[in-house]
C-alpha positions in Angstrom: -21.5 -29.4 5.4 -19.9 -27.0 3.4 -18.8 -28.4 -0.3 -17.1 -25.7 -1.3 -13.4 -26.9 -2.5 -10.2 -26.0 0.8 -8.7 -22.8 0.1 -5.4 -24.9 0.2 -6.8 -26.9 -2.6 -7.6 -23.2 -4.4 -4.1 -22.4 -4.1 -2.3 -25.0 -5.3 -4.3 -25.4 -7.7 -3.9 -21.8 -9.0 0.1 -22.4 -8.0 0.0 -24.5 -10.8 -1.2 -23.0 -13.2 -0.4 -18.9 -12.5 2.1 -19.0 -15.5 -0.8 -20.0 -17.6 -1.4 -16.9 -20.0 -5.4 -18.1 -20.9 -6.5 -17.0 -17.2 -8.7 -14.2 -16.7 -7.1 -10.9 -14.5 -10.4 -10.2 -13.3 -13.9 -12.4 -14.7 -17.3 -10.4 -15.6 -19.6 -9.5 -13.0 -23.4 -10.4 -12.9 -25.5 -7.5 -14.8 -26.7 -5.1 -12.2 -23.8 -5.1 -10.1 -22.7 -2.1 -8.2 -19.0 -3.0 -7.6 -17.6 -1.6 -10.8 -19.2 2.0 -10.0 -17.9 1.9 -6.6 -14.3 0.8 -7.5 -14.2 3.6 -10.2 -15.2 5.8 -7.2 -12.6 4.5 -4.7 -9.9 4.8 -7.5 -11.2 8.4 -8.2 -11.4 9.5 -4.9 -8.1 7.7 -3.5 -5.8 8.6 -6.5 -7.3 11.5 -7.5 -6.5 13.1 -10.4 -3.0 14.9 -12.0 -4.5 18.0 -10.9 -5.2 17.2 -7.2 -3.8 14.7 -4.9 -6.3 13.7 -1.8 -5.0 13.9 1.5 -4.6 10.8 3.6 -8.2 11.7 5.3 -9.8 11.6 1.8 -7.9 8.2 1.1 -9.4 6.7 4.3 -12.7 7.7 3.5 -12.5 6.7 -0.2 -12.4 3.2 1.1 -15.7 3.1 3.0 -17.0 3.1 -0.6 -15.4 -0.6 -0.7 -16.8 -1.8 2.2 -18.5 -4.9 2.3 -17.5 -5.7 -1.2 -15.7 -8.8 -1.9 -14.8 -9.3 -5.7 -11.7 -9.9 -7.9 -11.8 -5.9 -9.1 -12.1 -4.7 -5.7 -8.9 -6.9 -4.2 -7.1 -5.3 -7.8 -8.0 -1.9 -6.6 -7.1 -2.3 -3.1 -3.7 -3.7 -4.3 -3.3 -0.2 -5.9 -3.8 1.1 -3.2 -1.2 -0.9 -1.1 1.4 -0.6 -4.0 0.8 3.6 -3.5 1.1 3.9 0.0 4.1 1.2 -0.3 5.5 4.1 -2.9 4.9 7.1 -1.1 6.6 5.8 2.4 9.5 5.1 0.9 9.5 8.6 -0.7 9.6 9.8 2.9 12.1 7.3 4.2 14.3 8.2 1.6 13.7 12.2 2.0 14.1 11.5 6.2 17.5 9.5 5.9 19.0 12.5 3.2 17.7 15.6 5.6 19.5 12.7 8.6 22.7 12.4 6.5 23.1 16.5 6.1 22.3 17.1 9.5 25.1 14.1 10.3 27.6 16.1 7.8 27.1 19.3 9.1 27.2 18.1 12.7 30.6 16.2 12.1 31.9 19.4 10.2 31.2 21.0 13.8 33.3 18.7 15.2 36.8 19.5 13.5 35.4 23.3 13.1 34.9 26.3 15.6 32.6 25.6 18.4 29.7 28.0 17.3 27.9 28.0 14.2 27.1 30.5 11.8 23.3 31.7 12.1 22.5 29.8 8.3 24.1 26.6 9.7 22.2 27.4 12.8 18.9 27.7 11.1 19.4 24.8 8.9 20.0 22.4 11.2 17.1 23.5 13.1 14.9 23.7 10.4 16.7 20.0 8.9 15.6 18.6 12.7 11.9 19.8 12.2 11.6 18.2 8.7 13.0 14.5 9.7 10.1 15.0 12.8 7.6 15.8 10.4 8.6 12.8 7.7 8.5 10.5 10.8 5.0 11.6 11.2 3.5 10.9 7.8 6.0 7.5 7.8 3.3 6.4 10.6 0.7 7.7 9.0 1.3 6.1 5.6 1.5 2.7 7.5 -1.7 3.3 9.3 -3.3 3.8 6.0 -1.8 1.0 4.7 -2.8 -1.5 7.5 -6.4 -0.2 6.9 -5.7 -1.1 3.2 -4.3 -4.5 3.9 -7.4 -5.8 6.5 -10.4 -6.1 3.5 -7.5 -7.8 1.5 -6.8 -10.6 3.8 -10.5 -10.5 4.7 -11.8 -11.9 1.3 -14.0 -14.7 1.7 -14.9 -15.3 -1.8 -13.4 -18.0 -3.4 -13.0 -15.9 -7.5 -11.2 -13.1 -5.4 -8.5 -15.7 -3.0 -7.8 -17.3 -6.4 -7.1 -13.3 -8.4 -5.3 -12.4 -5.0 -3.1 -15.9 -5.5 -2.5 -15.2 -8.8 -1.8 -11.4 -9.2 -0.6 -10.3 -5.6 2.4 -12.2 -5.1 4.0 -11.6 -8.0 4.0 -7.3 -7.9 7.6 -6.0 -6.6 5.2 -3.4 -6.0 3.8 -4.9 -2.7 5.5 -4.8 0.4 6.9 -8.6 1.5 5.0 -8.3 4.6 1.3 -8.7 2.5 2.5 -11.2 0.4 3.1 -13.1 3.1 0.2 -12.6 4.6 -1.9 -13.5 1.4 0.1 -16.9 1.6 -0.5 -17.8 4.8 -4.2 -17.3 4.0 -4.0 -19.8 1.8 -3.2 -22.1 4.4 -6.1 -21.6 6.1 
């Protein structure tokens, strides 16, 4: 028999006390543990650097180094992760619904004008039409990446990293809603 303490005990437990400021973000790791040379690796090779920003390839290969790992510092990194692709899809959303919106004002500007438009308008539109296809594109590809992100994060099965993830991930505005639930109904499990 297992005598290991309920995850719902865990997180009611940490419930009560997440506004405590004396607990740890993320607790040392045994000497001779790998995980904090792989996480720098993930973060280096999924954020990348102010010079170059990997492509969403390079992020999905950057967390094979995670793989496997289950600890407090890898959940915090794979958060990061989820915040950024959380970030950058709504950068696209928001550049898709403006290029939607101009294509909607020149398109009722049509409407009350002459029948035909000028060859800029023309090409505008056209090229306004290929852009929103193109954001939809990486929209669905951002989520992809992001569901890949979210699967090790609901798959912890340590107890130290359910208890960081109940105490750090559902407070980040950061996060999308649909994770934070997720990480609570895992507690109830």
């Amino acid at each position: 028999m297992d005598s290991s303490p309920p995850r719902l005990l865990i997180a009611l437990v940490c419930g009560l006390f997440a506004s405590a400021p004396a607990l740890p973000a993320a607790p040392a790791l045994p000497a001779g543990d790998e995980t904090p040379q792989r996480v720098a690796a993930f973060r280096k090779a999924y954020f990348g650097d102010e010079k170059k920003t990997p492509a969403l390839e390079e992020k999905r290969r950057a967390l094979e180094l995670l793989k496997g790992f289950d600890a407090p510092i890898v959940a915090n990194a794979l958060l990061d992760a989820c915040g950024a692709c959380e970030e950058a899809r709504a950068a696209r959303v928001d550049e898709q619904n403006r290029a939607k919106d101009e294509l909607a004002k020149i398109s009722a500007d049509q409407a009350l004008g002459a029948r035909q438009f000028p060859q800029p308008i023309f090409a505008r539109m056209k090229e306004l039409r290929t852009r929103i296809g193109e954001l939809e594109v990486e929209v669905a590809a951002i989520a992809g990446l992001e569901r890949e992100i979210v699967a090790p994060i609901l798959a912890v099965k340590s107890d130290e990293s359910f208890r960081w993830l109940l105490t750090n991930a559902l407070g980040p505005k950061r996060l999308p809603l649909q994770v934070k639930l997720s990480i609570a109904r895992l507690s109830a499990s």
